[in-house]
Every structure is written in C-alpha cells, then in structure tokens.
N, C-alpha and C positions, 0 to 999 in steps of 0.2 A: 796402806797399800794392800791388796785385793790379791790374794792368789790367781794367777789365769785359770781359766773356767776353759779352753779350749776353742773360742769362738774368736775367728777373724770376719770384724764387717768393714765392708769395704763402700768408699763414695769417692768419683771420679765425676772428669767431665770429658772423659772419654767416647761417650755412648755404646750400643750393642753394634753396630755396623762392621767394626773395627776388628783386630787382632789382639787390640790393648790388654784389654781386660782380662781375656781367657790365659794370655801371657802370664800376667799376674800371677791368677789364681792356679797356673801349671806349676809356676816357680813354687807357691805357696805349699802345694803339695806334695811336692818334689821335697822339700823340705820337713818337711812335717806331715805323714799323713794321719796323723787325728784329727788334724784342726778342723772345722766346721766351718765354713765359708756363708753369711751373710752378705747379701744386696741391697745398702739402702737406696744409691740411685746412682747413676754412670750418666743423668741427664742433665745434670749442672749444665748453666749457658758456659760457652767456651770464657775460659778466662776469670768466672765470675766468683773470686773470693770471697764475697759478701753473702753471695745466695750459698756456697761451699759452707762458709760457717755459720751462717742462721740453719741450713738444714742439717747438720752435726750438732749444732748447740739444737735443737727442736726435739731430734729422734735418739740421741745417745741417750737420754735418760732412762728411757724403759727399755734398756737391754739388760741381761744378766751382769751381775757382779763380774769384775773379772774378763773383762772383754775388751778386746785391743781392737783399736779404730784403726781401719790405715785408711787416709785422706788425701788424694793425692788429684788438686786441683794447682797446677805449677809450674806459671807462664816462667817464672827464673831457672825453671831447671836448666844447669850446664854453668850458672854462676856461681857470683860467691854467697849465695845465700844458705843459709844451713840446713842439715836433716837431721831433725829432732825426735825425741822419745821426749813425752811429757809424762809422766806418772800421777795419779790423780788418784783421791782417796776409793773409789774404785773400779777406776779403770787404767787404760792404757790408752795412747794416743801417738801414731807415728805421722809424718808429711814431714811438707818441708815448713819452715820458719818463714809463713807469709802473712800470718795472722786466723789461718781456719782452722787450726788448732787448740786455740786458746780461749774463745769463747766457753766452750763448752766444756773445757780443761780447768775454768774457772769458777762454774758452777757448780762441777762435783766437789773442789776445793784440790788445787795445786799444791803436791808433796814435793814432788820432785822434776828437774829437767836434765836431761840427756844430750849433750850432741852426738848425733850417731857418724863416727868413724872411725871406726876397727874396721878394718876392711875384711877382716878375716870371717866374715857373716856377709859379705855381700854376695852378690852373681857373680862371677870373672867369664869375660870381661864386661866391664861395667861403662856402658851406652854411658853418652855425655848428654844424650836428649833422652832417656826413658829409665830415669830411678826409681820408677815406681816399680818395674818390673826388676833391679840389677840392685837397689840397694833399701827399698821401705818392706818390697813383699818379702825377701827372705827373713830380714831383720822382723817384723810382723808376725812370721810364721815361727820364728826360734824363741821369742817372747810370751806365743801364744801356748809354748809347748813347756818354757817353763824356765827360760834364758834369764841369768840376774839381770835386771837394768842394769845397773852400773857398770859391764860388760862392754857395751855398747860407747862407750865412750867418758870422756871428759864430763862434770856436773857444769850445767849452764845457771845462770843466774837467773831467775824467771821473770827480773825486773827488764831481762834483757830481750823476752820474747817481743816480736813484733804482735801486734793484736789490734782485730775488728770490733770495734764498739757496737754491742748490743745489749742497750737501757735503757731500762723503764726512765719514760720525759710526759711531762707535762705542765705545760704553764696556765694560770687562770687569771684570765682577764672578764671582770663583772661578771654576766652570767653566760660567758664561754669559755672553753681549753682550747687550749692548743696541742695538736699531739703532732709528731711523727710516722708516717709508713715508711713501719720496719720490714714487711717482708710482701707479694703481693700471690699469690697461688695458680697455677694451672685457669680456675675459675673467673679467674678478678679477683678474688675476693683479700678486701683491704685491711690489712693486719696493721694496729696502730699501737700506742708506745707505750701505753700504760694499763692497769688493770681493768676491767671490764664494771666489778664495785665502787672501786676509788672513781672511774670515771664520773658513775652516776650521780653518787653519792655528791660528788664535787657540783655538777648540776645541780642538786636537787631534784632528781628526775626519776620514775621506776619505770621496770617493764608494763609496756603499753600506751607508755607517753611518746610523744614527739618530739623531735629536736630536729636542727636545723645546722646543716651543713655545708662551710664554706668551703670550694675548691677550685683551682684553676679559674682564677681573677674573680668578677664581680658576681659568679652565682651562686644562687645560694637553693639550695635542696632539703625538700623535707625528709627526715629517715624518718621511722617506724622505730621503738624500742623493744625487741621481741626476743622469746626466748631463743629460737634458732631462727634463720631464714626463710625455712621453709612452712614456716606459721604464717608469712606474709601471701599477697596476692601475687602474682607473676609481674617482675618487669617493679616491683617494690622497693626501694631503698631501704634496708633493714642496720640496726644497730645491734648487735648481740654479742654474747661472751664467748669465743672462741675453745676450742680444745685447750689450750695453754693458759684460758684466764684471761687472757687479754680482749681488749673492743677490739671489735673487726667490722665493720662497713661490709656488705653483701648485698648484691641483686637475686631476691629469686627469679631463677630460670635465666640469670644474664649475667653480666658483668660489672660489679663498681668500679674495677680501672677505666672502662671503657667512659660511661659512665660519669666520673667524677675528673676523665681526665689528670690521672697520677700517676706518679712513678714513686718508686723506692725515695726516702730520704726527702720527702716534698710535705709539707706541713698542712696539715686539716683543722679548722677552727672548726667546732661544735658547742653551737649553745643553744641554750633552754628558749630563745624567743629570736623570729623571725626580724630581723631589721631591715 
C-alpha cells in the first residue's frame, strides 16, 4: 500500500451539463483543500458498467502512486448494494460494489477491501439517490488527505467483490482466431482480446501482410497489417497494435464499427487466407 500522493481523479456518467460533478468536487474540497482534483471522463454511456471499468482499468495505470480513484457509475445507488474502498498495491479505489472497481483494482494487485460505513466521514444528510456526492466524495477526499483505510469500515472479502471480466481470449481454429471486442472508441476503432504479437505470431503473419476478416454473418473483409492506421489509404481496413498492446481493427479516416457491423462482446474471426 502506497502512501496518498494527494490526487483525487474522478470518472462518472454524470456528463458536464449537470450540477453533479461540480457537487462532488465542492464536497471534495470542502473537505480537504490540498487534494488535487483530476478528470478522466463524466462521459460514460448512462448506466454502462462495462465501458465505467474498461476506461478505469485502461487509464489508472499511468497515474501517480498513491492516487485514489472515485468511480461512480451506479444505477443501485439507494439499495443494498455496497460502498467500497478497494486498496491496491498502489492505489486507492472508491464506488459502489458493481464491478467497475475491480478490473483495475486487480491489475495493480488487490491488498485489501473496505466496506465503506462509518458514517461519521459521510455528508449529513446523506441523499438516498446521490452517494457520490454524500458518501464516496468525502470519504475520497479524507483518504486522499491521508485517512487509515481500515477507518472506513468493516474488511470485505475480495472473493466477495462483484467484477467485470476483462481478458485477454483467443481461440485458433486452422489458419484463423477468434478474438473478442472488448472495448470500441469515440472513432470506431475496434479493440480486440488479445495481444497484438501473440496475434500475428498465431497467424503467421507480419506487418504489411493481409488477412482476412470475418464479421456480422457471411462477409469477409480484407485488413491491411500496419504499423498504425494512418499508414493506410483513407476508407482502409487496417489491423495494428494499439496503445495498450492489443489488435485493434481501424478505418483510416472512418469507422470499423460502422464498417464491420460490431458491438462490444461480438466475436471477430481473422485469418491468414481468404475462404
């Protein structure tokens, strides 16, 4: 466990429109004014736990040591679902207990888990619809300043956290994979489940060869294998190694969701010869 570093970053699916956020981050400071207040995004789709912890589990890793996440994408708020402090070899992780938590919480390598209820660190009074401002931001901001975990509540079991699968998959059938879209970007651009080496490697394929991509029913599409996308022609199906390592499918100048017809969690066959 990581001494706090002083940095509160924050991800919602609140958006800028709203009163939400600035809420927050008033309690935040209210409570603590050292702390340093990061943005990673308040653009989450409403609701969407999955995109909440692929974009926590993507961008927590190049933050400073020492940095407390508050996550608060949480359609249960008002039930009985719980609010958690995760502890992680070095960070900090606050939300609720829906699974956007723990991706990322188990990358860095889980030490310890919290359930957060002492109330005596909360807002009073504490909204039955809006914890993110009455009981994550405070508790957020007195962890960040320098609060023991263990403070914060009861130790939870981590076997007991709920959690969103995010894992490297691929299966090889003759001279195809089969991968996963795990995440899809602002651009189209189609994030898939395994390394970007292992992929090729598994082909037989390098950068500059061709391959051949199955998706949404009978068609099949030629990609490019290129270093980035924007090596290719415009309107090009391109196959490259993404920022995280991973294969990614991308149109320069367009979109491969649009494109290959995919969503999240939809399977992509890629192999080394046209059938």
């Amino acid at each position: 466990m990581k001494k706090p570093c002083g940095i509160v970053a924050i991800l919602t699916d609140f958006g800028c429109n709203d009163y939400y956020v600035a809420a927050m981050k008033g309690v935040i400071l209210d409570v603590c004014r050292d702390v340093e207040i990061v943005d990673i995004t308040h653009s989450i789709e409403n609701f969407n736990l999955y995109q909440a912890a692929f974009t926590l589990y993507a961008s927590h890793r190049y933050f400073p040591e020492g940095t407390v996440f508050l996550a608060v994408v949480d359609p249960g708020v008002g039930s009985s679902r719980m609010a958690i402090l995760i502890v992680s070899k070095r960070y900090y992780f606050i939300g609720p207990d829906n699974g956007i938590l723990t991706p990322a919480a188990k990358y860095d390598g889980i030490e310890k888990v919290y359930m957060i209820e002492n109330d005596v660190y909360f807002r009073k009074p504490v909204s039955k619809s809006f914890h993110g401002r009455d009981i994550f931001a405070p508790v957020a901001a007195r962890i960040a300043c320098g609060l023991e975990p263990f403070r914060v509540g009861r130790e939870l079991d981590v076997n007991k956290l709920h959690n969103i699968n995010i894992e490297l998959f691929m299966e090889k059938s003759d001279d195809c994979v089969v991968l996963k879209v795990i995440y899809i970007d602002r651009f189209g651009n189609v994030m898939l489940s395994h390394n970007f080496r292992n992929v090729i490697e598994t082909l037989n394929v390098d950068v500059g060869d061709d391959v051949y991509v199955y998706a949404g029913g009978d068609r099949i599409l030629k990609a490019k294998i290129l270093e980035v996308f924007s090596h290719g022609a415009p309107n090009d199906l391109i196959l490259y190694e993404n920022s995280l390592q991973l294969a990614e499918l991308a149109v320069n100048l367009g979109s491969a969701k649009s494109l290959l017809s995919v969503n999240n969690d939809d399977s992509i066959r890629i192999c080394k010869y046209g059938y």
